[in-house]
N, C-alpha and C positions, 0 to 999 in steps of 0.2 A: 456625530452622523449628520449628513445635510438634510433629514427630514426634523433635527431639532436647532435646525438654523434660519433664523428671520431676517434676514439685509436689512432691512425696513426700521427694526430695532438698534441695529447700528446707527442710524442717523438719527433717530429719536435720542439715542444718546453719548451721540455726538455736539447735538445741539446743546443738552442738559450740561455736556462738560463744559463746553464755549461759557452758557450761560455762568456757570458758578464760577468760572478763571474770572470771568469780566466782574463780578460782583468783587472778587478778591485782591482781583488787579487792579481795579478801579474808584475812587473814591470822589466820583465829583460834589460839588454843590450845587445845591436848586434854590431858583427863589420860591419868595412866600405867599404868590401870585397861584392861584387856578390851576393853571398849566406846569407851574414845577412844581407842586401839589401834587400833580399826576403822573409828572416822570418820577417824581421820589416815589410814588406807588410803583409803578413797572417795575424801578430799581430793585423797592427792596423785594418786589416779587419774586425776583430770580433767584430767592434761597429754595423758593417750592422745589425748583430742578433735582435739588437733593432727594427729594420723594421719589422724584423721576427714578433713579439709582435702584431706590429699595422695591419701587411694585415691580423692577424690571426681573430684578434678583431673584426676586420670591416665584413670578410668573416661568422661569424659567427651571428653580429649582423643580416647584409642584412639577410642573412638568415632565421634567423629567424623572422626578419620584413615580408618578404617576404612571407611566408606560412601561417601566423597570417592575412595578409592582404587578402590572398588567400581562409581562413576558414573564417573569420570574414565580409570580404566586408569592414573590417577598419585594423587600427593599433593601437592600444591606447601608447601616446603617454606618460601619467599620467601613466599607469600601469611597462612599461619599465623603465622610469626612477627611481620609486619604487622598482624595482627588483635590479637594480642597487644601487642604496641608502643602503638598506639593506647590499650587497653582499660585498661593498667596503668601506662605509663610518662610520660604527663601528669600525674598525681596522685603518679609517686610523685618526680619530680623537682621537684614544686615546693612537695614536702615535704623536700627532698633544700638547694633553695635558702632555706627555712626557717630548716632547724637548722644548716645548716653558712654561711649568709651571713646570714641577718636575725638568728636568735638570738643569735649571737657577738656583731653590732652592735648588739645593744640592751643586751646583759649587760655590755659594753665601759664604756659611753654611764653603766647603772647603777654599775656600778664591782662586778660581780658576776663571780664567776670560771663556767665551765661547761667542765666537762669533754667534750671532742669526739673522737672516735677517726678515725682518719686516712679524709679522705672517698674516697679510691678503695676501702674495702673495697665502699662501697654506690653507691660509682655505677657500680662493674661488677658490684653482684650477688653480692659474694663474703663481705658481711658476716656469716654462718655459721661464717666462721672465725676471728672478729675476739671473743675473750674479755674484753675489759680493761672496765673500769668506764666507763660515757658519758652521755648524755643519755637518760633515761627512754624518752624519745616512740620514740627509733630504734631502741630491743632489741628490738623485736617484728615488725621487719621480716624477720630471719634469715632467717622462712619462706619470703618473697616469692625471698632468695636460695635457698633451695633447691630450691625451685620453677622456677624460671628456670633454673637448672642442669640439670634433669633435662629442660623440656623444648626446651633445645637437642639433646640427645643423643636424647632418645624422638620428636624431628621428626626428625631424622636417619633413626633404626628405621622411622618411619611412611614415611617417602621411600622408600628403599632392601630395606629388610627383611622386609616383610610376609609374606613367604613361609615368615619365621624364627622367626615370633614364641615358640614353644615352645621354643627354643635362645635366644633372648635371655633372654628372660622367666626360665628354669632360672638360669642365668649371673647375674642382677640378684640373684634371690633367694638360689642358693649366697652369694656379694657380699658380702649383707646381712648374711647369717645369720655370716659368717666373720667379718668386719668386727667386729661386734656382738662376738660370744667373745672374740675380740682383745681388742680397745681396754677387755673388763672386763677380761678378768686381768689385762692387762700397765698396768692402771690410767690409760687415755688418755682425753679426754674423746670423748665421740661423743651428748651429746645432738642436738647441731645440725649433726654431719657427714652431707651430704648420705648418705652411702653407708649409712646405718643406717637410711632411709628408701624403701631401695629395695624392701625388702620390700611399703611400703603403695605405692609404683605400678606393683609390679608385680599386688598383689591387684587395685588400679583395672582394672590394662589385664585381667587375668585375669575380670574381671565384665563389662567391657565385649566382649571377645570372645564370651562364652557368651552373653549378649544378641542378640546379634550372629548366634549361630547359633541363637538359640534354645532357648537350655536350658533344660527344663523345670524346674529346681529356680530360676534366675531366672527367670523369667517368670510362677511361682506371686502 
């Protein structure tokens, strides 16, 4: 419907995609002066835009959980995840039959080796956990798995818990925030563990609610 469509959110992630192609397309060198000191800062900033993606996700879904729940007196939990099904998992499985069945048989056929990583991390979604070296094209799905992750669980909250949001919500960010201190000191990886992201769905759902009620500082 176009009272759940934002233009405005197009360009905000538009720019976020720009940003992540150029950080992936691009590899330059800096020197070890002040000033390339600080373009190497910028540079490797441009992974944040990934954040960009999920608070935009989350703000969107709440959203629209939120108005559904509001006309209906429910949330249908079966119908969401259906709309989602459709929207993402056509494209992304037969990107899925791609790399893991045509590409093998052509690489085979050339007498070329390709490194492939075991296909259940990505055909359940869970390739975020999956570190080892693979095929180029499938490293940039991780998001899609943490994405998919979070919102089985945040359709669950939009089902059952709306009444709780401030106690979920508290809980996701505490999560995050602990997760995060952890996994640096004790030196674990957590670029792509879902739970160092929950911080940006929960800012989505936390803009989506104030919209929602109208809050003057969103709605400026």
């Amino acid at each position: 419907p176009a009272t759940y469509y934002y233009p405005q959110l197009d360009g905000l992630r538009g720019i976020a995609f720009l940003c992540v192609f150029f950080l992936h397309a691009y590899h330059p060198g800096f020197s070890d002066n002040l000033l390339g000191r600080y373009f190497q800062f910028l540079y490797s900033s441009l992974a944040l835009s990934i954040d960009t993606f999920f608070v935009y996700s989350s703000f969107l879904l709440t959203l629209l959980g939120i108005r559904e729940y509001e006309k209906n007196g429910d949330f249908s939990f079966v119908n969401f995840f259906l709309r989602r099904t459709f929207r993402i998992w056509p494209l992304y499985y037969f990107l899925m039959l791609l790399c893991f069945v045509i590409v093998p048989f052509v690489a085979k056929q050339a007498g070329v080796d390709v490194s492939l990583p075991p296909a259940t991390y990505y055909l359940f979604f869970v390739s975020n956990y999956y570190s080892g070296s693979h095929v180029f094209m499938l490293q940039f799905l991780w998001t899609l798995s943490v994405e998919e992750q979070f919102y089985l669980v945040w359709g669950i909250v939009l089902m059952k818990f709306q009444n709780y949001f401030k106690i979920v919500i508290t809980l996701f960010i505490l999560t995050s925030i602990g997760f995060t201190v952890y996994s640096t000191f004790s030196h674990l990886p957590n670029f792509n563990n879902t739970l160092s992201y929950l911080f940006d769905f929960s800012a989505g759902a936390l803009a989506a609610i104030a919209l929602h009620r109208k809050n003057k500082i969103v709605t400026f």
